[in-house]
C-alpha positions as CSV (number, residue, x, y, z in Angstrom):
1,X,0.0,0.0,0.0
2,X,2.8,2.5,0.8
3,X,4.5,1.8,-2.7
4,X,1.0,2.6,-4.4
5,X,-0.9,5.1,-2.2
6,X,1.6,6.8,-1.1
7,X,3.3,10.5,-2.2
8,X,6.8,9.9,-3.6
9,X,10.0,11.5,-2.0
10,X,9.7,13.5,-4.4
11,X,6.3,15.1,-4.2
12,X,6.4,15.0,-0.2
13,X,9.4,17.0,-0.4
14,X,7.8,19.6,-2.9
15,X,4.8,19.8,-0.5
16,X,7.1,20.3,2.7
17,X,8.5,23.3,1.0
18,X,5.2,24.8,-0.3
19,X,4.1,24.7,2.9
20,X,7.6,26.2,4.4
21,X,7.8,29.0,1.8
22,X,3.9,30.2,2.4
23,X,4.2,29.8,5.9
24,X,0.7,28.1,5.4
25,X,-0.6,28.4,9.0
26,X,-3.7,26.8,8.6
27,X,-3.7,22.8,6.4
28,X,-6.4,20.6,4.9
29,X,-5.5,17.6,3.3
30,X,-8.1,15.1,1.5
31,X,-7.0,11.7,1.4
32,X,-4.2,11.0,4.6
33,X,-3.6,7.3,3.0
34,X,-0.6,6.4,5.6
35,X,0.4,9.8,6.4
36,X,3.5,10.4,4.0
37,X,2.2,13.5,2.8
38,X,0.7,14.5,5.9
39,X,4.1,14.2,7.4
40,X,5.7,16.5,5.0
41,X,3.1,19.0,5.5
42,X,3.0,18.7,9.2
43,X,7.0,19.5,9.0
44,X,6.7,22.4,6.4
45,X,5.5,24.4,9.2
46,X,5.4,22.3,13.4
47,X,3.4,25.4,14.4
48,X,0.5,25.0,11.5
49,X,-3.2,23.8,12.5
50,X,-3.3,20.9,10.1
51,X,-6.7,19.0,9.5
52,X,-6.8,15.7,7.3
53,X,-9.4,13.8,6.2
54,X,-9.3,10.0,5.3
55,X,-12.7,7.6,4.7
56,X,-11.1,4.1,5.5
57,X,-10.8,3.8,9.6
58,X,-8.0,1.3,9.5
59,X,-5.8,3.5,7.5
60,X,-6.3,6.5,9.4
61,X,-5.2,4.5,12.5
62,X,-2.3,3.5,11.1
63,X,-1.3,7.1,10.3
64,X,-2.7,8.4,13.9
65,X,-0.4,6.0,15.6
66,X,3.0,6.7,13.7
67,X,2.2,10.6,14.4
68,X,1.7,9.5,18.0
69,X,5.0,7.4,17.9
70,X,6.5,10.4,16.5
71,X,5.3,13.4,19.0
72,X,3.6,15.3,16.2
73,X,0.3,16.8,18.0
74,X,-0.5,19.7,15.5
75,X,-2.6,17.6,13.4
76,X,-6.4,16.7,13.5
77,X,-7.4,13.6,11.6
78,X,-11.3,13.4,10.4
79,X,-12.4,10.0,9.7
80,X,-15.5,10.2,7.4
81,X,-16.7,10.9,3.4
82,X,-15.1,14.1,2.1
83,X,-18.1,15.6,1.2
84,X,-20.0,15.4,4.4
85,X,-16.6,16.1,6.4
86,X,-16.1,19.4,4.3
87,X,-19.5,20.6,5.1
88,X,-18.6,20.3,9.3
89,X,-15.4,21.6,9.1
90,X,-15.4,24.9,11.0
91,X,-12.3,26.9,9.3
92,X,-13.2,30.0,7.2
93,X,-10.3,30.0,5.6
94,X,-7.5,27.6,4.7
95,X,-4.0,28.8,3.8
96,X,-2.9,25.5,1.8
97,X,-5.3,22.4,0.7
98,X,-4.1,19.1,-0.8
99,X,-6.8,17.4,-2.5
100,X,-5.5,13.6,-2.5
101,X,-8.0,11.3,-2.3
102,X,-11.1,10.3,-4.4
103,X,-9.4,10.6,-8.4
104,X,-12.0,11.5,-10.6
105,X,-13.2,14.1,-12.2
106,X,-17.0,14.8,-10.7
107,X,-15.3,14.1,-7.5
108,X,-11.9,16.3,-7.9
109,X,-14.3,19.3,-9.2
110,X,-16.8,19.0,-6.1
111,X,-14.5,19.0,-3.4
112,X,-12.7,22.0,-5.4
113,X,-15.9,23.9,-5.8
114,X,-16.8,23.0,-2.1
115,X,-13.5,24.6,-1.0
116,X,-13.7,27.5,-3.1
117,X,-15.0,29.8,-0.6
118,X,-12.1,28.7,2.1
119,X,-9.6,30.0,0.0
120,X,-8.3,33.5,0.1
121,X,-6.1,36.0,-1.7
122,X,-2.8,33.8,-0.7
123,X,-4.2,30.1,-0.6
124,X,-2.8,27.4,-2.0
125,X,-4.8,24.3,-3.6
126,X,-2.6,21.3,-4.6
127,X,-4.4,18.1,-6.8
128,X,-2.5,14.8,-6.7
129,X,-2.5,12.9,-9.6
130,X,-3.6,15.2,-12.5
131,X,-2.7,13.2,-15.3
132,X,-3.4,9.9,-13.6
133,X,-6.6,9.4,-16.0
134,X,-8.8,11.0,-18.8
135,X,-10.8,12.2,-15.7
136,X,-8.3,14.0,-13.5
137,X,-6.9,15.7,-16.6
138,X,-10.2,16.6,-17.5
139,X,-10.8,17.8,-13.9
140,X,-7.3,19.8,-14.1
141,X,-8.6,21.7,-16.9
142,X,-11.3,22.5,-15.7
143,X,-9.5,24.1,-12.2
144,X,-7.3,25.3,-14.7
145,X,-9.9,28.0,-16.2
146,X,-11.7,28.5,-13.4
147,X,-12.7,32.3,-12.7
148,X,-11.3,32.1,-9.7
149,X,-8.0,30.3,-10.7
150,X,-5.1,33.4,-11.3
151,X,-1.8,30.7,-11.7
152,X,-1.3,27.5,-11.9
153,X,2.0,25.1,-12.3
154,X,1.5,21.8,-13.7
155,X,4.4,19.2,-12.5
156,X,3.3,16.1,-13.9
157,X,2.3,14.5,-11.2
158,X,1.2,17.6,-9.2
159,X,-0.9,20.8,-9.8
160,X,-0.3,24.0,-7.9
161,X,-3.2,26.9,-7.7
162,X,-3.1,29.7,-6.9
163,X,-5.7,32.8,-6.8
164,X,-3.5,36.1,-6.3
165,X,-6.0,38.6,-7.9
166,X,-3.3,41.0,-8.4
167,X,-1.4,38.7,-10.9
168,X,-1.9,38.0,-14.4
169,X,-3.6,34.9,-15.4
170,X,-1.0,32.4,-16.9
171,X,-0.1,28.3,-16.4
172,X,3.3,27.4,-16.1
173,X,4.9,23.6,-16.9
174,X,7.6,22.9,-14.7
175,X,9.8,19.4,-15.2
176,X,10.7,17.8,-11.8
């Protein structure tokens, strides 16, 4: 499970320094899977309020107990459907989301839509997987053009948003 679930070195690293160069203070993560990402996240910034949200109970376990075994305490984990968690959650705002869980397009696009109105001027969305089928690409490209969508920078693997209103609209391609 860790070989297919999980974010690469790679990717965890890139999301440890997103979160480090925003200073993203306040983290929501869909999808915690074993924790790798959430660890990375966690790191980028030790004095963040970090919120993830995973729908299989065992596997959030698993992840609860290696942060235990670790001493990390700044994180919250949710253990329910995405879309029924996102509608509790109490946060207006959320400096820096990572949508990793759920790949598909209708799926990708509602949680996006739903967390829309928690972003602000300096947020930070991040999709997983945006190439991983016809779907997510399709769902990128739809974020992509999005009103609300200023810049965006496609990795490959991942795709960065972000809704500065005082920047021009553009897409970057970045090879990692």
């Amino acid at each position: 499970m860790a070989k297919t679930s999980s974010s690469s070195t790679k990717n965890a690293k890139l999301l440890f320094r997103l979160v480090k160069y925003f200073n993203s203070k306040s983290i929501l993560e869909l999808g915690t899977s074993l924790g790798m990402s959430t660890y990375a996240m966690a790191k980028g910034n030790k004095n963040a309020r970090m919120i993830t949200i995973e729908g299989c109970p065992n596997t959030s376990n698993v992840a609860k107990e290696r942060f235990k075994d670790l001493q990390i305490t700044n994180i919250e984990f949710i253990i329910g459907y995405f879309a029924s968690s996102i509608s509790i959650l109490k946060e207006d705002t959320f400096d820096f989301i990572f949508f990793d869980g759920h790949h598909n397009k209708s799926a990708t696009i509602q949680f996006f839509e739903a967390l829309l109105p928690k972003a602000h001027n300096d947020s930070v969305f991040v999709f997983d997987d945006i190439y991983w089928s016809k779907g997510m690409t399709e769902a990128w490209e739809y974020i992509k053009n999005h009103n609300a969508v200023i810049v965006t920078v496609d990795t490959f693997y991942l795709g960065v948003v972000f809704f500065r209103k005082e920047q021009e609209k553009e897409h970057f391609k970045i090879r990692m």
